[in-house]
N, C-alpha and C positions, 0 to 999 in steps of 0.2 A: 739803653734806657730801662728804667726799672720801674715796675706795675706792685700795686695794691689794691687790696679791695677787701671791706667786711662792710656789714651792716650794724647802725643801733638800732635796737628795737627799746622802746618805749611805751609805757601805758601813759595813758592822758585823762583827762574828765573832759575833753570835748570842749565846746563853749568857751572858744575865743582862751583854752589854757595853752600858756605860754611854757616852754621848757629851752632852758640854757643848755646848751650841745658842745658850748665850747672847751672844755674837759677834755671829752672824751675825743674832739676831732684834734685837740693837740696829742693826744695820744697816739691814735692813730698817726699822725705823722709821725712820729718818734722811733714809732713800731715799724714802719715804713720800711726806714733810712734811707730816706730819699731828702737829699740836701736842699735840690733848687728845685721846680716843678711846680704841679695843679691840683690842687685837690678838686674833685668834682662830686658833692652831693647833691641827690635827689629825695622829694618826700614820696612813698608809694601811695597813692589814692589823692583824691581829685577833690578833699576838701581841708587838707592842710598845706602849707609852706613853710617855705624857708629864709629869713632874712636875716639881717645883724642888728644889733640895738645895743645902748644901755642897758643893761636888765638892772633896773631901778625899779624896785618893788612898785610906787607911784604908777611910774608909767610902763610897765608889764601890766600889771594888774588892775588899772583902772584907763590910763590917755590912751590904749590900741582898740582896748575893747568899745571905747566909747567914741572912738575913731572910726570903726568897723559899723559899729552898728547906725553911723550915720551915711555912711556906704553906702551900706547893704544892711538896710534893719531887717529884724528878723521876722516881725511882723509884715513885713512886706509881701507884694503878691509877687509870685513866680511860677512862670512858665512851668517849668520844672515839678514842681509840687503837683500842678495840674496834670502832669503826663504820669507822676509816679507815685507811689501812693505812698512820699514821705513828708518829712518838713526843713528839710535841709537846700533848700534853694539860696536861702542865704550864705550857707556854707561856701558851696560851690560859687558865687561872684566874687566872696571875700578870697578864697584860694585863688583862683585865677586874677586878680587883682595883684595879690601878694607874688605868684609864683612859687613853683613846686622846688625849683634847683638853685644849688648856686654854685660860681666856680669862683677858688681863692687861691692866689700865690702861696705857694711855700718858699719860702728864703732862708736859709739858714736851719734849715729842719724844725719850721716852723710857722704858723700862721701867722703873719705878721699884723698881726689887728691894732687898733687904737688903744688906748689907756682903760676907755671904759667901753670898749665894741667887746659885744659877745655876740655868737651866730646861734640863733634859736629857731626852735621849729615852735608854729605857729597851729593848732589843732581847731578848726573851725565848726566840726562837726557838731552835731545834736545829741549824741549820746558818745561815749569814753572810748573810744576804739584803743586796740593797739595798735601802735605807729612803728612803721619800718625806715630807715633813711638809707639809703645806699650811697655807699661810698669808692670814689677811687681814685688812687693818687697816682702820675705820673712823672717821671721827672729821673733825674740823676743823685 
């Protein structure tokens, strides 16, 4: 069985920005050469995620964020804010809602995704962090 592993690292603007991953995680398989197998990413920190979408400008950039924010609005009170002297409580339900990983077949030395599925990572924060994803693939 054959292993892989790198990280993307990514800047963001925080606030519900959306970035398409799926590029580079086909690359990643490529680079691999791993034919059949798992890819398994992770986001590092506890107020972004990972899931697949359309990235349809419309609903990237307006129907999540405004999916999100009826959630978990941001105005809202949180525990969290009262214990730490930030404003990110929202963040932190919207991530744990969403989830941090995800794990995807590779077949054929390659993510085998839908026509219009792309896998993005999800940036929930209050201010533009840099974003790590780890990555690894196992398989033959």
């Amino acid at each position: 069985m054959k292993t892989y592993s790198g990280v993307i690292g990514r800047s963001t603007q925080g606030n519900c920005h959306i970035l398409d991953l799926t590029g580079e995680l086909q690359t990643m398989v490529h680079d691999s050469q791993i034919a059949i197998g798992q890819l398994t990413a992770m986001i590092v920190g506890s107020t972004g995620a990972l899931s697949t979408v359309e990235f349809d400008p419309g609903l990237v950039e307006t129907d999540l964020a405004v999916a999100m924010e009826r959630l978990a609005p941001a105005e809202g009170r949180y525990q969290h804010e009262a214990n730490w002297p930030d404003d990110n409580g929202h963040s932190h339900v919207r991530a744990t809602f969403t989830g941090p990983s995800l794990a995807l077949p590779v077949v054929k030395s390659r993510l085998p995704l839908g026509r219009w599925q792309q896998v993005i990572l999800l940036d929930f924060d209050t201010r533009p962090p840099h974003r790590e994803v780890v990555v690894t693939i196992l398989g033959n």
